[in-house]
Backbone as JSON Lines, residues from 0, in Angstrom:
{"i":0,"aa":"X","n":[71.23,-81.42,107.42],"ca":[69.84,-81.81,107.27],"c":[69.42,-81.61,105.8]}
{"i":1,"aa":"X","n":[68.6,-82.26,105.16],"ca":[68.35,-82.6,103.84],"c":[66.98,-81.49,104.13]}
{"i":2,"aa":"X","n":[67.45,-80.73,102.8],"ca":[66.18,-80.1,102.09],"c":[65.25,-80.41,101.9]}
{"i":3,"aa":"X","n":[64.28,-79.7,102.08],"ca":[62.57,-80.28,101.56],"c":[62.47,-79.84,99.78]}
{"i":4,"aa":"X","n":[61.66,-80.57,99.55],"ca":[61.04,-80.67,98.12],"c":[60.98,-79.08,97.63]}
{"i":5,"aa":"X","n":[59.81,-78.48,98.67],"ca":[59.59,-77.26,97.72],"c":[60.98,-75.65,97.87]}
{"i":6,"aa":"X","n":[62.13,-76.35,98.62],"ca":[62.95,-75.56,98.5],"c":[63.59,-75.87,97.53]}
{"i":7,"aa":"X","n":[63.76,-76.88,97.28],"ca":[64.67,-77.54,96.03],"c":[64.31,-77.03,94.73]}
{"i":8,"aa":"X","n":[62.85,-77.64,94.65],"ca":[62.0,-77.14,93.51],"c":[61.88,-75.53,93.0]}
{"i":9,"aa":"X","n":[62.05,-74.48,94.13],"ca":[61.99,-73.37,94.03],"c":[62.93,-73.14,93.73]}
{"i":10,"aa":"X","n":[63.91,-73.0,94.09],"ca":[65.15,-72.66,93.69],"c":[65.51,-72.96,92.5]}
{"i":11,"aa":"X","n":[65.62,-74.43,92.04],"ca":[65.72,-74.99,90.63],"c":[64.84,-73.93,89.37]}
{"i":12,"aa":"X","n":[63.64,-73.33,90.18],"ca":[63.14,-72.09,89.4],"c":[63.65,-70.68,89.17]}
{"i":13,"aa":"X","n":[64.13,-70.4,90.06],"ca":[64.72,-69.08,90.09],"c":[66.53,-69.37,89.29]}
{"i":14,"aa":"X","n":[66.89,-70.38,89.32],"ca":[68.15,-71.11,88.53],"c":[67.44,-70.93,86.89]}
{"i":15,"aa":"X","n":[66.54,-71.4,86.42],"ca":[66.44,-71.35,85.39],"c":[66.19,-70.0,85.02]}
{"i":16,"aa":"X","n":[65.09,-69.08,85.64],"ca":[65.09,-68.13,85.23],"c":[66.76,-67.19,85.25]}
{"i":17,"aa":"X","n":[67.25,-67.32,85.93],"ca":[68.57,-66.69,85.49],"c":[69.48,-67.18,84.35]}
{"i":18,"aa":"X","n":[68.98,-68.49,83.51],"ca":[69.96,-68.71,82.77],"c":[68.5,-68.51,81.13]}
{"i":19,"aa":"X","n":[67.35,-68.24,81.74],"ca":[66.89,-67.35,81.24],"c":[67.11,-65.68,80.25]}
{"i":20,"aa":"X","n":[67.44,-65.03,81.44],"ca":[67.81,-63.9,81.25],"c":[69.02,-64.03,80.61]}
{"i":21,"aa":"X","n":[70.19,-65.12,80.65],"ca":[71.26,-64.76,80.36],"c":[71.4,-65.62,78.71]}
{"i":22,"aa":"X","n":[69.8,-66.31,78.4],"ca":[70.09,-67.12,76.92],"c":[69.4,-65.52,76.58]}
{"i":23,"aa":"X","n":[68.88,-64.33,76.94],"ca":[68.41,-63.66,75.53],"c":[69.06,-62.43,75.8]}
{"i":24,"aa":"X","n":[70.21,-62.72,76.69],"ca":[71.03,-61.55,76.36],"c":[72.81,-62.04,76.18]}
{"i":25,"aa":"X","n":[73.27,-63.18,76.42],"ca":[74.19,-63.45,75.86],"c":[74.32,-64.08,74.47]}
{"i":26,"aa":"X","n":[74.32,-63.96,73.3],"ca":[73.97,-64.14,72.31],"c":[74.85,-65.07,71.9]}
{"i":27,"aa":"X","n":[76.17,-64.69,72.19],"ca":[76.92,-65.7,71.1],"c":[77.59,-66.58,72.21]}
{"i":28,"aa":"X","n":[76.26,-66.82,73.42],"ca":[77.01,-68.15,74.52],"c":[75.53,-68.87,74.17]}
{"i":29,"aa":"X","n":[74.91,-68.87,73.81],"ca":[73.48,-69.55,73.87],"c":[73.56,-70.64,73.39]}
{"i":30,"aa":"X","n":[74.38,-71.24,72.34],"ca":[74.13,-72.66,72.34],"c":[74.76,-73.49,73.43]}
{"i":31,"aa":"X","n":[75.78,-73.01,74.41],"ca":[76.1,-73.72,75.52],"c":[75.31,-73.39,76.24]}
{"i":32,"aa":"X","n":[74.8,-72.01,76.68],"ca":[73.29,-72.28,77.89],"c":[72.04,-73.03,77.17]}
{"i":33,"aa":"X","n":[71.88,-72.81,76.49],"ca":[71.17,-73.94,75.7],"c":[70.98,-75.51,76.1]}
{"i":34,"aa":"X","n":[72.09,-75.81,76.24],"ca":[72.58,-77.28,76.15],"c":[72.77,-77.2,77.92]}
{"i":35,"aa":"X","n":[72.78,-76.03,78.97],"ca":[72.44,-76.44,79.92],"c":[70.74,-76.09,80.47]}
{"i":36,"aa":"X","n":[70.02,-75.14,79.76],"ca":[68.93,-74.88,80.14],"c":[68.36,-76.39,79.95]}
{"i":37,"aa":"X","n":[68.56,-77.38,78.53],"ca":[67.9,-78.15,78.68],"c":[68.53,-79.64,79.43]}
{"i":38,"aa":"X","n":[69.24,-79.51,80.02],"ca":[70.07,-80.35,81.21],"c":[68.98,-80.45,82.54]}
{"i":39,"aa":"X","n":[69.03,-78.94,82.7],"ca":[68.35,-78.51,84.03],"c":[67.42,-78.89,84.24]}
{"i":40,"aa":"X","n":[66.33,-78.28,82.9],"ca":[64.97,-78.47,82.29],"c":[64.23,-80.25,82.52]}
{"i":41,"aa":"X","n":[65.53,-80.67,81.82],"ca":[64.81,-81.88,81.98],"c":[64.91,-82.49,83.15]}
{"i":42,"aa":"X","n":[66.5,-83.0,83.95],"ca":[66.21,-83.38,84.92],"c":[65.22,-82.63,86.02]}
{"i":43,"aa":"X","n":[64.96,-81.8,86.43],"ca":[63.88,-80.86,87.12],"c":[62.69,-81.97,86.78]}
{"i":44,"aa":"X","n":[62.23,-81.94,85.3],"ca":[60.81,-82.44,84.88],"c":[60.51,-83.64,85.41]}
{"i":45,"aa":"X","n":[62.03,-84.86,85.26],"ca":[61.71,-86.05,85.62],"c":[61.32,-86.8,87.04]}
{"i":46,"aa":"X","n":[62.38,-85.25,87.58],"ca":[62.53,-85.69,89.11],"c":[61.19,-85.15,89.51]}
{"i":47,"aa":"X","n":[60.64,-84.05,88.88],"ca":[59.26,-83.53,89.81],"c":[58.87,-84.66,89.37]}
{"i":48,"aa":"X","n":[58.05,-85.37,88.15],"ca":[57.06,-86.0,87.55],"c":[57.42,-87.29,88.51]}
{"i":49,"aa":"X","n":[58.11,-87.78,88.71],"ca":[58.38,-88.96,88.98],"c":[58.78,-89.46,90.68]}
{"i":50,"aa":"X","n":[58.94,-88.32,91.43],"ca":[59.08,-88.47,92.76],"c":[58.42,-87.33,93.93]}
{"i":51,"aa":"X","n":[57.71,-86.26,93.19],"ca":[57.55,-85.38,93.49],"c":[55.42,-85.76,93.62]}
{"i":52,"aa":"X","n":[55.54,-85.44,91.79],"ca":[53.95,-85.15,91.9],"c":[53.41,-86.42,92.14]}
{"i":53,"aa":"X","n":[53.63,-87.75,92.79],"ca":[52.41,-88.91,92.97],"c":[52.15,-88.51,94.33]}
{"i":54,"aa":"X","n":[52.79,-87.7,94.92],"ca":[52.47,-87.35,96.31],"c":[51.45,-86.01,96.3]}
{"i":55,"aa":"X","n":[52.09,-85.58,95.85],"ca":[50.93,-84.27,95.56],"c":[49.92,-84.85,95.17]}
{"i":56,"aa":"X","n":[49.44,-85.93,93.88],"ca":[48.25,-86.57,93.28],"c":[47.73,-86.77,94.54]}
{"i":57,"aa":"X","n":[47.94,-87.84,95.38],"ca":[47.74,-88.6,96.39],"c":[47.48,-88.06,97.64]}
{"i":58,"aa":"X","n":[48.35,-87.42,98.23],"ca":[48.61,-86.78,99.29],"c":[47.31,-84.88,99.4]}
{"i":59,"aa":"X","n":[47.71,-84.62,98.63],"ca":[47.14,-83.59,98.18],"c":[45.91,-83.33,97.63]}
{"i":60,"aa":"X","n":[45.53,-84.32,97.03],"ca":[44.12,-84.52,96.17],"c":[44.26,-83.5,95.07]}
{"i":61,"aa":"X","n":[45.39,-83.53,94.5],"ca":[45.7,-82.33,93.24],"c":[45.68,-83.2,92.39]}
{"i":62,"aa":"X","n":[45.05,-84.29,91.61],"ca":[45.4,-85.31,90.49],"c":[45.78,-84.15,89.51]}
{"i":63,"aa":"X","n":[44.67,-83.56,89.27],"ca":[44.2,-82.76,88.01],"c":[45.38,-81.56,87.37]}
{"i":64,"aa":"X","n":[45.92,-81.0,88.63],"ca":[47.08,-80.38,88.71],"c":[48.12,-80.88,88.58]}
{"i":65,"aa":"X","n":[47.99,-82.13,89.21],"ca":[49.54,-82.57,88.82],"c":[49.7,-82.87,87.03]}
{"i":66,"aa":"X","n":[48.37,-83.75,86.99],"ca":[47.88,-84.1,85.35],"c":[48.43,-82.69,84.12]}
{"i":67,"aa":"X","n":[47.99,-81.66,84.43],"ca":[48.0,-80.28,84.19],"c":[49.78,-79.92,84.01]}
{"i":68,"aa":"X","n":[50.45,-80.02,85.4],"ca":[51.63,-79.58,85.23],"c":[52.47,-80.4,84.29]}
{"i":69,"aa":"X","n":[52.28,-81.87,84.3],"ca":[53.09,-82.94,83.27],"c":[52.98,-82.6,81.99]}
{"i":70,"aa":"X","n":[51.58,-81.73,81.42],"ca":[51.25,-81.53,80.75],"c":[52.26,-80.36,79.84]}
{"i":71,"aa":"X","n":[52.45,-79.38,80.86],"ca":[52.7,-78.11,80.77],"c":[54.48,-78.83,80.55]}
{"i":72,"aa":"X","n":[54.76,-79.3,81.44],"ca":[56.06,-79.5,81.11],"c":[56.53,-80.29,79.53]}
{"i":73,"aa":"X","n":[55.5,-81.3,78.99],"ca":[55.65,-81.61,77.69],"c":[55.5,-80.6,76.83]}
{"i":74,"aa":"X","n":[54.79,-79.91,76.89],"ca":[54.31,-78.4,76.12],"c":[55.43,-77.59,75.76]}
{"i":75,"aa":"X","n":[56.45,-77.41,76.65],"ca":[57.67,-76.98,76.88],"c":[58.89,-77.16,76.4]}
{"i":76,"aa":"X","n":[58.55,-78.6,76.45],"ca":[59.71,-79.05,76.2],"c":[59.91,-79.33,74.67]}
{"i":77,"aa":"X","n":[58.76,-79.57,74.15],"ca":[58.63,-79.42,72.29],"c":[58.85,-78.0,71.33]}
{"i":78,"aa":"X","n":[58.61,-77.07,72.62],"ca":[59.38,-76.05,72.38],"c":[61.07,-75.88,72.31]}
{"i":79,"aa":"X","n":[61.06,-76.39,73.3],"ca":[63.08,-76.25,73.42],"c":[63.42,-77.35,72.76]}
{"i":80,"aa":"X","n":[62.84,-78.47,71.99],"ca":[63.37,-79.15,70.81],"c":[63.48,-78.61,69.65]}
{"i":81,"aa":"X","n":[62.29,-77.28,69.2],"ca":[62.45,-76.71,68.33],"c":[63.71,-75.66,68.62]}
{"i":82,"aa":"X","n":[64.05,-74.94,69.66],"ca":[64.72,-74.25,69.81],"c":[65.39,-75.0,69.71]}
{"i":83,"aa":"X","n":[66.5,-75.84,69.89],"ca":[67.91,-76.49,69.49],"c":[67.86,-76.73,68.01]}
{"i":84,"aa":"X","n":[66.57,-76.98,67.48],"ca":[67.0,-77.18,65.79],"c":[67.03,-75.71,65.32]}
{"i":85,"aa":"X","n":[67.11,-74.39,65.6],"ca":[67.33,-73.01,65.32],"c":[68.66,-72.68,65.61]}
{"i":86,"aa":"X","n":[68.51,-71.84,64.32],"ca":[69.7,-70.86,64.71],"c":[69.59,-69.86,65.27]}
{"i":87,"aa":"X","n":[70.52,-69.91,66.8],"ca":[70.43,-68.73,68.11],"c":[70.85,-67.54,67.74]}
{"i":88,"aa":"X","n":[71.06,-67.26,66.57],"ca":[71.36,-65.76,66.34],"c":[70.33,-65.41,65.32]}
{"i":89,"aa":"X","n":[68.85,-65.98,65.19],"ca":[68.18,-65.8,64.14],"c":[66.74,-65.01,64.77]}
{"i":90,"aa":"X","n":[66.16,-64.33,64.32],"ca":[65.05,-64.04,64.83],"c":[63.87,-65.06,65.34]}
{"i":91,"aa":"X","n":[63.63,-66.29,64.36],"ca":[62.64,-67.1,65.21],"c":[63.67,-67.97,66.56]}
{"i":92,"aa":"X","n":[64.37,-68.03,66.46],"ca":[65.14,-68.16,67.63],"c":[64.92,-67.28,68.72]}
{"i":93,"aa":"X","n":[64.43,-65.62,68.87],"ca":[64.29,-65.16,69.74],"c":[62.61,-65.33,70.06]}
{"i":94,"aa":"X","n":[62.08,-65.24,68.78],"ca":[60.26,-65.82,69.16],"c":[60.3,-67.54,69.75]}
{"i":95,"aa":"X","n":[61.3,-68.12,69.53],"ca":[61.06,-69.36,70.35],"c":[61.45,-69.22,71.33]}
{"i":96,"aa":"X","n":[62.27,-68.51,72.18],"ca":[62.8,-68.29,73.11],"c":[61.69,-67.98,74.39]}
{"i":97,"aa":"X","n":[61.27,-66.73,73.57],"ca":[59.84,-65.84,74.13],"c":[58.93,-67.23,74.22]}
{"i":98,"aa":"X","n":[58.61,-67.86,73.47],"ca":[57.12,-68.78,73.68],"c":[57.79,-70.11,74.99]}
{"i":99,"aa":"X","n":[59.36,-70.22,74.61],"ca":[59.38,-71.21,75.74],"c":[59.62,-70.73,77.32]}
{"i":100,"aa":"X","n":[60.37,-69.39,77.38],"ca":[60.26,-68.73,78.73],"c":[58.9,-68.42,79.42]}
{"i":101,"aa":"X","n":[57.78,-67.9,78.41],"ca":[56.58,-67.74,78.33],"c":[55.44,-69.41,79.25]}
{"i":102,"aa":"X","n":[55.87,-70.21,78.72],"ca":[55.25,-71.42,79.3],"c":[56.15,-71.66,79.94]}
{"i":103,"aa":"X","n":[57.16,-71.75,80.62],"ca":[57.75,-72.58,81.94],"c":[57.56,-71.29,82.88]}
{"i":104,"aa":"X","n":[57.15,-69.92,82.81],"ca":[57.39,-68.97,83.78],"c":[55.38,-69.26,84.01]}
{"i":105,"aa":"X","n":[54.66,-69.49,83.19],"ca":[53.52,-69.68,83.3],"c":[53.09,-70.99,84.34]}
{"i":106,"aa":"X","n":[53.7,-72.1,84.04],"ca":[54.32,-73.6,85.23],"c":[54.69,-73.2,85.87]}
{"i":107,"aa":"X","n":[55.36,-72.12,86.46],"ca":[55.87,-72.07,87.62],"c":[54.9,-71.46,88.39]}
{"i":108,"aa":"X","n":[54.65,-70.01,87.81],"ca":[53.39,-69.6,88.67],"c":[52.19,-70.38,89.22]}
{"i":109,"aa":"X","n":[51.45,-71.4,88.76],"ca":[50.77,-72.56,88.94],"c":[51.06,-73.11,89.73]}
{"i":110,"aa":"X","n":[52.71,-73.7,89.95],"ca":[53.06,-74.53,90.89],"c":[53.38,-74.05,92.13]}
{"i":111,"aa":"X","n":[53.77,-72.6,91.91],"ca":[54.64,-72.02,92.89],"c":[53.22,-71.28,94.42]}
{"i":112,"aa":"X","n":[52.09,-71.04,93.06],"ca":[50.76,-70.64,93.89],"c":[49.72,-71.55,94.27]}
{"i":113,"aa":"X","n":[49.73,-72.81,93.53],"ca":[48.85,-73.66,94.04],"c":[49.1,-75.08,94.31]}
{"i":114,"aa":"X","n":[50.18,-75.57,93.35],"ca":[50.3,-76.92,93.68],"c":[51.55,-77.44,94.99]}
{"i":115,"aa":"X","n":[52.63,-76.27,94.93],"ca":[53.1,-77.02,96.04],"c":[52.97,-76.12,97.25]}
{"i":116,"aa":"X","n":[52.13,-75.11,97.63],"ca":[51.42,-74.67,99.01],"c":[50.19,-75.72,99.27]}
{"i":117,"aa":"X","n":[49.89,-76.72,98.2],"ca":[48.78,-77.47,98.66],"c":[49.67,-78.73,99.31]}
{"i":118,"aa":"X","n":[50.7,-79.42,98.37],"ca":[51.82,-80.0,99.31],"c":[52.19,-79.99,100.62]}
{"i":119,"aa":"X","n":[52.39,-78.58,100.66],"ca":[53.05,-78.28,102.33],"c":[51.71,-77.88,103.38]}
{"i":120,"aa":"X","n":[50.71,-78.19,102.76],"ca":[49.33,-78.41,104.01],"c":[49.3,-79.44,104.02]}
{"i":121,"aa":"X","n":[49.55,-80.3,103.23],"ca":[48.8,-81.8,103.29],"c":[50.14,-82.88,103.68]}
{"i":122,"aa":"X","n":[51.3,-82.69,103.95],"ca":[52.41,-83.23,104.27],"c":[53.2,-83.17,105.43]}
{"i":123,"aa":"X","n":[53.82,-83.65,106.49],"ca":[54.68,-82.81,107.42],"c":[55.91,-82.63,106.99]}
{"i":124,"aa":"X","n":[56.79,-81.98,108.09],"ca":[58.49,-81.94,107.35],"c":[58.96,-82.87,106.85]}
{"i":125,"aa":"X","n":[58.97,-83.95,107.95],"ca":[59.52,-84.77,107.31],"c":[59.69,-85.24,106.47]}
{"i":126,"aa":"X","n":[58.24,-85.63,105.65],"ca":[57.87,-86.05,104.33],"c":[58.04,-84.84,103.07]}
{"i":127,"aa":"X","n":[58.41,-83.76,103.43],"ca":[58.88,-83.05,102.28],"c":[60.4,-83.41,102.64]}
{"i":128,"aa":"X","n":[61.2,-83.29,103.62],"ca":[62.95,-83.57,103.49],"c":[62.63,-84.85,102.71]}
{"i":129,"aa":"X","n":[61.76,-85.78,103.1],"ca":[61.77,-87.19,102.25],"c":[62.02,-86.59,100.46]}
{"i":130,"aa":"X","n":[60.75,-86.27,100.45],"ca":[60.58,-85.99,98.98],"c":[62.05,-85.26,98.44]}
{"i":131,"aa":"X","n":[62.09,-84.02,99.13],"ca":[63.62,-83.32,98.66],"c":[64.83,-83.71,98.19]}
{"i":132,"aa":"X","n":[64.96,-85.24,99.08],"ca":[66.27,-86.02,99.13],"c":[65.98,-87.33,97.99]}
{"i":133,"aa":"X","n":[64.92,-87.44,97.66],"ca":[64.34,-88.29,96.3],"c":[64.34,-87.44,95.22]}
{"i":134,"aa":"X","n":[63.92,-86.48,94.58],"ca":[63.83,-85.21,93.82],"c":[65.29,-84.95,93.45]}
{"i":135,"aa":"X","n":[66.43,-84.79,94.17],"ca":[67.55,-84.09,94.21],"c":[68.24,-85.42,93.54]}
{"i":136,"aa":"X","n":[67.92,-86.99,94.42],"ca":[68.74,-87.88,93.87],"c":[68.58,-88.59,92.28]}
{"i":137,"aa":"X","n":[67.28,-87.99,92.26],"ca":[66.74,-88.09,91.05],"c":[67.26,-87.25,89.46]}
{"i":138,"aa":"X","n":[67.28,-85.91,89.9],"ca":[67.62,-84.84,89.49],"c":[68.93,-85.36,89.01]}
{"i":139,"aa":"X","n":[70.08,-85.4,90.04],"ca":[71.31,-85.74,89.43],"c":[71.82,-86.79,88.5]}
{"i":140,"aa":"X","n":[70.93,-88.02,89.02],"ca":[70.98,-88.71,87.91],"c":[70.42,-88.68,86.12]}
{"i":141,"aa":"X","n":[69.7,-87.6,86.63],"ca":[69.47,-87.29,85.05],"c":[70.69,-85.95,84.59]}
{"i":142,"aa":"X","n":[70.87,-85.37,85.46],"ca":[72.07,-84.77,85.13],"c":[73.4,-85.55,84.4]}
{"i":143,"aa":"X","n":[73.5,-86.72,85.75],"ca":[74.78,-87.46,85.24],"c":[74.42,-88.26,83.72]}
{"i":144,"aa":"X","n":[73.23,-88.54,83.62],"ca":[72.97,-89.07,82.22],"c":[73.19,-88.32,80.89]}
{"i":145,"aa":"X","n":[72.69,-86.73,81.13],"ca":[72.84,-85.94,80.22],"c":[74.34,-85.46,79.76]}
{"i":146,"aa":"X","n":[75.19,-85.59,81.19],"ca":[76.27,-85.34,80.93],"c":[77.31,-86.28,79.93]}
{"i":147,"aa":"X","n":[76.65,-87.37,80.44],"ca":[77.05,-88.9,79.94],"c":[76.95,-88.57,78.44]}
{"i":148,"aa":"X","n":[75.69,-88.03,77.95],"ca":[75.57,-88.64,76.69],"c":[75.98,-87.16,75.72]}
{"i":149,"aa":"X","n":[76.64,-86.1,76.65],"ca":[76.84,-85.11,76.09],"c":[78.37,-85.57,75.55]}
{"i":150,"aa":"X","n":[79.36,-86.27,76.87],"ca":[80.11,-86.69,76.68],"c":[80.21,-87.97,75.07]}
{"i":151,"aa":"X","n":[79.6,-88.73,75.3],"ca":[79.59,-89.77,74.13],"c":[79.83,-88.72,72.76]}
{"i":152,"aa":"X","n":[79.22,-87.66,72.86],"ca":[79.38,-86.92,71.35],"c":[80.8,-86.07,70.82]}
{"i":153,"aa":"X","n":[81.94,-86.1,72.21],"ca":[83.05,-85.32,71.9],"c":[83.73,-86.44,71.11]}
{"i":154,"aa":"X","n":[84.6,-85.83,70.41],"ca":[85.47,-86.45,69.53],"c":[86.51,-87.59,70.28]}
{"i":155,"aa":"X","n":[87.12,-88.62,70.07],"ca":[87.77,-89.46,70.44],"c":[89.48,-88.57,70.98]}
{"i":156,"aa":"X","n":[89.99,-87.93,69.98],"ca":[91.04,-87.2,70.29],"c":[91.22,-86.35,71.4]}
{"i":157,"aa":"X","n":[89.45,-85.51,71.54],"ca":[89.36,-84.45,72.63],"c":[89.53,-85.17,74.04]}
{"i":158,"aa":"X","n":[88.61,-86.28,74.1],"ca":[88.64,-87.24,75.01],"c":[89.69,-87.66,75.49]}
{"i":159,"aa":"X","n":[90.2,-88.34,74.44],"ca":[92.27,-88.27,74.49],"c":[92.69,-87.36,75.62]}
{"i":160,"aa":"X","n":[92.98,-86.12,75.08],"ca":[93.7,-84.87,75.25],"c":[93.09,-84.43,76.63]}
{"i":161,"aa":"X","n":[91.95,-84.89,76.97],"ca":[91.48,-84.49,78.54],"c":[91.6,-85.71,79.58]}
{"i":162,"aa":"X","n":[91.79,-87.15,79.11],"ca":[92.38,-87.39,79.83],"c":[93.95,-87.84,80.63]}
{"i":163,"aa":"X","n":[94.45,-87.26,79.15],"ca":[95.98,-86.96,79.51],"c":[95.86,-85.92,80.46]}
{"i":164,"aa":"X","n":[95.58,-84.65,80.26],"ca":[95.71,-83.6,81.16],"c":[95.17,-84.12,82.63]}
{"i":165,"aa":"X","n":[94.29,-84.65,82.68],"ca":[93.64,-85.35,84.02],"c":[94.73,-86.25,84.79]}
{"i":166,"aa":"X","n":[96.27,-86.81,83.95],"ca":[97.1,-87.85,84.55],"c":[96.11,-89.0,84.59]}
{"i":167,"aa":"X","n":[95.23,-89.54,83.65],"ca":[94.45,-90.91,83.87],"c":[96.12,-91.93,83.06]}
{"i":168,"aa":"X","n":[95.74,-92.36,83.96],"ca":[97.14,-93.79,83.75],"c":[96.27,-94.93,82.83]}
{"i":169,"aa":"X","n":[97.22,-94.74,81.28],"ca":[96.71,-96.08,80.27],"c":[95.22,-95.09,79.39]}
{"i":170,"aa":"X","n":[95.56,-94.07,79.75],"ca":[94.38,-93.3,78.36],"c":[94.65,-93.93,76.72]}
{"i":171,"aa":"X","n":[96.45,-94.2,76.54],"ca":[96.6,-94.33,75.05],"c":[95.77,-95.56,74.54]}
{"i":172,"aa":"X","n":[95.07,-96.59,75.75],"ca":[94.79,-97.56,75.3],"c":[93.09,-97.84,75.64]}
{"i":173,"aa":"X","n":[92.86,-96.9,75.75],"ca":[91.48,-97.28,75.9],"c":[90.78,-97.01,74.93]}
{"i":174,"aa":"X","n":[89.78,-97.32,74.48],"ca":[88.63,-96.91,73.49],"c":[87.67,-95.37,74.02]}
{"i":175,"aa":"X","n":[86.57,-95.63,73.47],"ca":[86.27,-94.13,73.26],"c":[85.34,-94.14,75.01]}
{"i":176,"aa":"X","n":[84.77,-95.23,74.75],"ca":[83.67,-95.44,76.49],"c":[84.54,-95.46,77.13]}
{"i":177,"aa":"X","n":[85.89,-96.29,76.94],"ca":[86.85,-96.22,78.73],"c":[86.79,-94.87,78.75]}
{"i":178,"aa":"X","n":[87.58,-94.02,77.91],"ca":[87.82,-92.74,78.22],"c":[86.92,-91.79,79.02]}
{"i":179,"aa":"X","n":[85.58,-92.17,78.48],"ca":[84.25,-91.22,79.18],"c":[84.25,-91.95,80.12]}
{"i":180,"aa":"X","n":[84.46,-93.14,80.71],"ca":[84.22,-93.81,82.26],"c":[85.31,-93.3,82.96]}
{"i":181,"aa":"X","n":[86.54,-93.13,82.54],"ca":[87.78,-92.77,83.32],"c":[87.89,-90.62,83.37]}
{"i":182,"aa":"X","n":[87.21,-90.86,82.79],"ca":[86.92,-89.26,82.97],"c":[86.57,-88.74,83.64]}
{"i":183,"aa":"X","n":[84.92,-89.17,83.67],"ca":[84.01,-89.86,84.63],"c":[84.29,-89.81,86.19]}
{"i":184,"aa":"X","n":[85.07,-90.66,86.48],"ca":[85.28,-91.33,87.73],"c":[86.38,-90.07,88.09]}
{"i":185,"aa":"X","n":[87.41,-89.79,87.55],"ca":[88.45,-89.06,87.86],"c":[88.12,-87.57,88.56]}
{"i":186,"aa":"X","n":[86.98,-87.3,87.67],"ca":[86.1,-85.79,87.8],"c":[85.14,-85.91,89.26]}
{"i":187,"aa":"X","n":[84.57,-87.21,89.47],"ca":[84.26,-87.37,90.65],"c":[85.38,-87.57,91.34]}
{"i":188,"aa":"X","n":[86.46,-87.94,91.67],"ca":[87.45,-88.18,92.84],"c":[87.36,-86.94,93.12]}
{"i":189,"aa":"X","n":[87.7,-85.45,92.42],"ca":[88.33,-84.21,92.38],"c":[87.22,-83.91,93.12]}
{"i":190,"aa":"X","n":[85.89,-83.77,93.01],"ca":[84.62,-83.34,93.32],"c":[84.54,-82.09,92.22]}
């Protein structure tokens, strides 16, 4: 049975906050949690904004809140653009850290106390498993995008060299996109 919205959503919170805790105390892993906080970060944002809150607007009579949270999530996220142009071992790196944990733990409380307990009055199950299973399919595809375009930035050789190890049949001849499509696809067969 497919999850409802605000389990998904919750959880996806308590996920970040742990990779939270672990960007301001693992120091010299932070530009790879980095590069997944804002994976998470964003797909989360698109999938709430975009399949999540017109129901809450609508359903809920929360315009203003939902208006509010989109808000909060841009707010956020101009933060963790500045944080990727820092250096993670630098002190304003740890004050950006603080101001962006600071506003998404502030969004959550908001959402977590008012906007989606107003959801789950104004909705039945069903229509949250609806939402959950839109949210999630949503979610991944911005995952698979981010991954996509994380991929486009490895070197042609590395690409090479992983999909030899993978046994992809005819790697020597592909260009740099076959390689990320046959990668791709191969990594999904495996699950």
């Amino acid at each position: 049975m497919a999850e409802d919205a605000i389990t998904l959503i919750t959880r996806d919170h308590r996920e970040m906050e742990k990779l939270f805790e672990r960007l301001k105390t693992e120091r010299d892993h932070r530009p790879q949690l980095l590069k997944k906080v804002e994976a998470m970060f964003l797909a989360h944002n698109r999938a709430e904004e975009e399949k999540v809150y017109p129901t809450i607007a609508e359903e809920a009579g929360e315009k203003e809140e939902v208006h509010h949270g989109a808000d909060e999530h841009h707010e956020a996220e101009e933060i963790l653009d500045q944080l990727k142009q820092t250096d993670s071992q630098s002190k304003q790196f740890d004050q950006l850290l603080e101001k962006f944990v600071s506003a998404v733990k502030h969004h959550v409380e908001e959402e977590e106390n008012e906007v989606l307990p107003a959801l789950k009055e104004a909705v039945d199950a069903s229509m949250l498993r609806q939402l959950g299973r839109a949210f999630d399919e949503r979610r991944a595809e911005e995952m698979r995008k981010h991954e996509e375009g994380s991929m486009q930035q490895i070197p042609k050789q590395r690409l090479y060299d992983e999909a030899k190890e993978l046994g992809i049949k005819g790697h020597s001849n592909m260009n740099k996109e076959e390689l990320v499509d046959a990668i791709k696809k191969e990594k999904a067969k495996r699950g």
